[in-house]
Legacy VTK file of the C-alpha trace (Angstrom):
# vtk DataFile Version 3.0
C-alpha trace
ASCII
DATASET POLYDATA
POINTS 258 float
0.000 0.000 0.000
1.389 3.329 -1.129
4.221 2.246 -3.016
5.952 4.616 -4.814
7.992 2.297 -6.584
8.384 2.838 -10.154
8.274 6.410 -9.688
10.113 9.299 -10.741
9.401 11.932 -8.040
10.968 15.533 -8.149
10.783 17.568 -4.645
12.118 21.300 -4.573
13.676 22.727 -1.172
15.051 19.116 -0.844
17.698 20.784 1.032
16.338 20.927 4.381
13.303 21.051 5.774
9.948 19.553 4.701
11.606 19.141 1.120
14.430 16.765 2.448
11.775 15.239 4.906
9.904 14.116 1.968
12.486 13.358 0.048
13.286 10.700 2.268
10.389 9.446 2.628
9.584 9.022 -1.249
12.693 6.908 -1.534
11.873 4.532 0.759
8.868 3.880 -0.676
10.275 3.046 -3.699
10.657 6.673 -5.919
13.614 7.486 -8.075
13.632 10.959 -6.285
15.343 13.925 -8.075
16.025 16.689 -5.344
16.097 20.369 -5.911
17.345 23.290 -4.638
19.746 26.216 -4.532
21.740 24.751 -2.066
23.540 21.537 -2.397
21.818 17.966 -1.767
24.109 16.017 -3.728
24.906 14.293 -0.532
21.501 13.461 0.541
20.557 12.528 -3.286
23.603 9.834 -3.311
22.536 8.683 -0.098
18.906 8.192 -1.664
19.980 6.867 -4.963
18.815 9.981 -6.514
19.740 12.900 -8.475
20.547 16.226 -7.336
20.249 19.527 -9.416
20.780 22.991 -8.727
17.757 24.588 -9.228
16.838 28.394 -8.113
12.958 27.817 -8.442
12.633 32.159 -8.820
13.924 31.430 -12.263
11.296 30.017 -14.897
14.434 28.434 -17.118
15.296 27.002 -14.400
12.371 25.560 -13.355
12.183 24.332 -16.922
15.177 22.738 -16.934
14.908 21.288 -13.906
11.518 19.158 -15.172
13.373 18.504 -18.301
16.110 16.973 -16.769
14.210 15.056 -14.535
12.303 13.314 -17.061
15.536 12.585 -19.444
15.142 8.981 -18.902
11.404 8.612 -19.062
8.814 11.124 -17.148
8.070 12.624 -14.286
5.077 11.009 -12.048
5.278 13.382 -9.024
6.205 16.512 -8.495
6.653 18.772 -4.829
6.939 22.172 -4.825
8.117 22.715 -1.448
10.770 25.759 -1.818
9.997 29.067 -0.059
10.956 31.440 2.278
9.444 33.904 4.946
9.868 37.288 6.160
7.872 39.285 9.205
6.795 42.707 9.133
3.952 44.671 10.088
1.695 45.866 7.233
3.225 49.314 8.046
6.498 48.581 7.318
6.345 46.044 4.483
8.330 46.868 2.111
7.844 46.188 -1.866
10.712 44.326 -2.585
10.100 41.985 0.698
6.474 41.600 -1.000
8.442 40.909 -4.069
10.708 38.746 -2.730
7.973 36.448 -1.076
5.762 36.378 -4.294
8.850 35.339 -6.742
10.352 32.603 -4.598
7.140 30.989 -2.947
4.338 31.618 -5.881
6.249 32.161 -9.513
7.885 28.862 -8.293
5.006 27.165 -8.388
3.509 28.548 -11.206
6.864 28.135 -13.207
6.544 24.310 -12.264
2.482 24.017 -13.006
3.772 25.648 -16.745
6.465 23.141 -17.184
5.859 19.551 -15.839
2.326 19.371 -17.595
4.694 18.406 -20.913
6.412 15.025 -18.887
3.229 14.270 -17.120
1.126 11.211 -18.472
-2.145 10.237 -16.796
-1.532 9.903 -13.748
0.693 12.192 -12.933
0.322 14.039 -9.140
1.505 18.030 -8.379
1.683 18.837 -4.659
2.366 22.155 -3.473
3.128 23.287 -0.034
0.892 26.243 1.245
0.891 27.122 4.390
-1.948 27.434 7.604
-1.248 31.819 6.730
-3.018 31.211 3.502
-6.558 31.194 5.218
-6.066 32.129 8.636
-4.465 35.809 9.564
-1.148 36.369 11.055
-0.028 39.064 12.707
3.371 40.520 10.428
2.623 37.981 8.271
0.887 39.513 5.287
3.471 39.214 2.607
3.870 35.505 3.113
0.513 34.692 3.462
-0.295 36.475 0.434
2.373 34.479 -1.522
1.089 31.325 -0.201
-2.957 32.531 -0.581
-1.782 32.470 -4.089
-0.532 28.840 -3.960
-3.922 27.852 -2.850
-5.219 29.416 -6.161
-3.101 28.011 -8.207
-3.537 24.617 -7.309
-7.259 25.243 -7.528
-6.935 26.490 -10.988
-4.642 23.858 -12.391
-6.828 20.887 -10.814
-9.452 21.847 -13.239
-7.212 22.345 -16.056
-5.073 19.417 -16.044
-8.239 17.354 -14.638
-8.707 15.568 -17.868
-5.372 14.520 -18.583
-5.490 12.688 -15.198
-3.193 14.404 -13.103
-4.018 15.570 -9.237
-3.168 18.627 -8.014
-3.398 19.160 -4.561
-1.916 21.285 -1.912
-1.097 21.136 1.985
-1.542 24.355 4.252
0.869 23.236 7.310
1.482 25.395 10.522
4.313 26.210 11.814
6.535 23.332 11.295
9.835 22.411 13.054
12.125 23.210 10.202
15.940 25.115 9.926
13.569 27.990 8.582
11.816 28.653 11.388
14.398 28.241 14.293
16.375 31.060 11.785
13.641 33.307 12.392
13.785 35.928 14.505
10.485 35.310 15.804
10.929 31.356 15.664
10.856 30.560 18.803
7.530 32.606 19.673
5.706 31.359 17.000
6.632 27.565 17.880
5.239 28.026 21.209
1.855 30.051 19.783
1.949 26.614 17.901
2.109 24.574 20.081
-0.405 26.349 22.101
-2.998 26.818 19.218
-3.245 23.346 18.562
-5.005 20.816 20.433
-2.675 18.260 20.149
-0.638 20.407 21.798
2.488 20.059 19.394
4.436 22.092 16.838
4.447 19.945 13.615
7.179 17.944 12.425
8.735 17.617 8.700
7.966 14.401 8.833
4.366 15.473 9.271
3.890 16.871 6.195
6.277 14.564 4.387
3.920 11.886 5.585
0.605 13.729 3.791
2.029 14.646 0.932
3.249 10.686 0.003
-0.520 9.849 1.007
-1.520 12.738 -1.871
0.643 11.251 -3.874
0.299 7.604 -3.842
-2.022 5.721 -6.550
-3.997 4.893 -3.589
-6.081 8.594 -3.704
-7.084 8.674 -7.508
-10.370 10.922 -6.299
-8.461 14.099 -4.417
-7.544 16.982 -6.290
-8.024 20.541 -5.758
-7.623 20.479 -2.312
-5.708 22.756 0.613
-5.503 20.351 3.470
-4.347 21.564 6.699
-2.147 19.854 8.896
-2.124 21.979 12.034
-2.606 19.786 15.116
-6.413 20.741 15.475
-5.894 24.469 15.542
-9.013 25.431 13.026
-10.800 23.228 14.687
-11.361 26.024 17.805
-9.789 26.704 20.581
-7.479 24.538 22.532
-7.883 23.547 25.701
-4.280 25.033 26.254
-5.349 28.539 25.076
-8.568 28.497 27.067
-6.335 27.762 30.052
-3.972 30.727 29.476
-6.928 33.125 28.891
-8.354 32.103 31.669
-5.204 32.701 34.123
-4.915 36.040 32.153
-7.900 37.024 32.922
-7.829 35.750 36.834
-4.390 37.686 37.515
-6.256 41.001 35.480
-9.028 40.805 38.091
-6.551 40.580 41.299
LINES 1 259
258 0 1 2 3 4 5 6 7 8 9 10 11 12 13 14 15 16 17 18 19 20 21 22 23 24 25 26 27 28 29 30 31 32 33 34 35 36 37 38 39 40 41 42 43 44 45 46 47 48 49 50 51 52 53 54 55 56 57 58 59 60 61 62 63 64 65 66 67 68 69 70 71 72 73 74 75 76 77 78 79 80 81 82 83 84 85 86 87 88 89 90 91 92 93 94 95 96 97 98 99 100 101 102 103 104 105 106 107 108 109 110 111 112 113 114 115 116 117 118 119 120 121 122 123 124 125 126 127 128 129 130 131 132 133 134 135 136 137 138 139 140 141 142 143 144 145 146 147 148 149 150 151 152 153 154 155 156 157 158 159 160 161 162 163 164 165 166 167 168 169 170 171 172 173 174 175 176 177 178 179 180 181 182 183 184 185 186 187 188 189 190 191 192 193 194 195 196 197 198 199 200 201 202 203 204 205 206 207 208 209 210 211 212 213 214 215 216 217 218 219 220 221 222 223 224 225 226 227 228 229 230 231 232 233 234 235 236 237 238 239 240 241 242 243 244 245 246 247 248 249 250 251 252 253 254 255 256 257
């Protein structure tokens, strides 16, 4: 069950983070797993029997290149689009070319990769792109980011329909915060891991291999009927209020009254 054997899968941001988490994961269920990304994971791709190529995913050539390469020796059956980055500013103080930044990296990326891989896709084929939790629920100093990743959800929306008939899924995932080099980098890192962890009533941040684990469930034969489709993975969060927050509110409020 959920084999990916047979498979040429091609995962961008392979580097670190939820792109190396997956990855891993695709190659041990069977995938010939190309990784991508501006830094080098020709290490990890040796390790994986895979292929690495240097990729900056802000570029449409080479975006196209990458697919192109990736599908020299037959196609490509699944593709990740897991590259991004963040920033944090108040709506105040955003500036353009941090807007611009966030839309060229996290959403031309994807739309560079929905463009290309349609050519080396045969039914069957699976696009997954990484969202985030920002796209539908509002962060504080977060706007640029969640706009680039509101986007995401659109696209994958979009290209469901279109590529529909030629029998290839597109889906995305909206994580929360997840565990990742990324976010411990972040200035604000450790705050919003505990807001995480607070939000949710599973009362956990989310792991890599959280999302890793989702997105080879998206992409396995097994789920021929799911396209066009954000899914969250955020502990519970959306679901309400945690038990957790309630408590803190609560003590807030008791030490406000004394």
């Amino acid at each position: 069950m959920f084999s990916l054997a047979g498979k040429t899968a091609v995962v961008t941001g392979a580097a670190s983070g939820i792109g190396e988490a997956t990855a891993v994961r695709f190659a041990s269920a069977g995938a010939r797993v190309v990784l991508a990304d501006r830094t080098d994971a020709s290490v990890l791709a040796k390790e994986l029997g895979g292929t690495y190529v240097r990729t900056d995913v802000s570029d449409e050539s080479s975006v196209a290149g990458l697919l192109q390469q990736a599908a020299d020796d037959g196609r490509v059956d699944i593709l990740v689009n897991s590259a991004g980055i963040t920033t944090e500013a108040a709506l105040p103080e955003v500036e353009t070319a941090d807007f611009d930044r966030m839309i060229n990296t996290n959403t031309h990326s994807v739309l560079f990769a929905l463009k290309h891989a349609v050519r080396y896709m045969a039914d069957g084929g699976v696009i997954l792109n990484v969202a985030s939790l920002a796209a539908y629920v509002g962060l504080p100093t977060y706007a640029s980011y969640a706009a680039s990743k509101a986007a995401v959800v659109s696209l994958t929306q979009v290209a469901a329909i279109e590529y529909g008939p030629l029998g290839i899924r597109v889906n995305c995932v909206c994580p929360t915060s997840v565990d990742t080099p990324m976010l411990r980098a972040q200035p604000g890192g450790e705050l919003e891991a505990a807001l995480a962890r607070t939000a949710a009533p599973l009362g956990r941040i989310c792991a890599a291999e959280d999302v890793a684990a989702l997105l080879h469930f998206l992409a396995a034969d097994d789920c021929p009927q799911i396209s066009g489709q954000a899914i969250a993975i955020d502990g519970g969060a959306t679901a309400g209020f945690s038990i957790g927050l309630l408590d803190r509110l609560a003590a807030s409020a008791d030490l406000a009254l004394t």
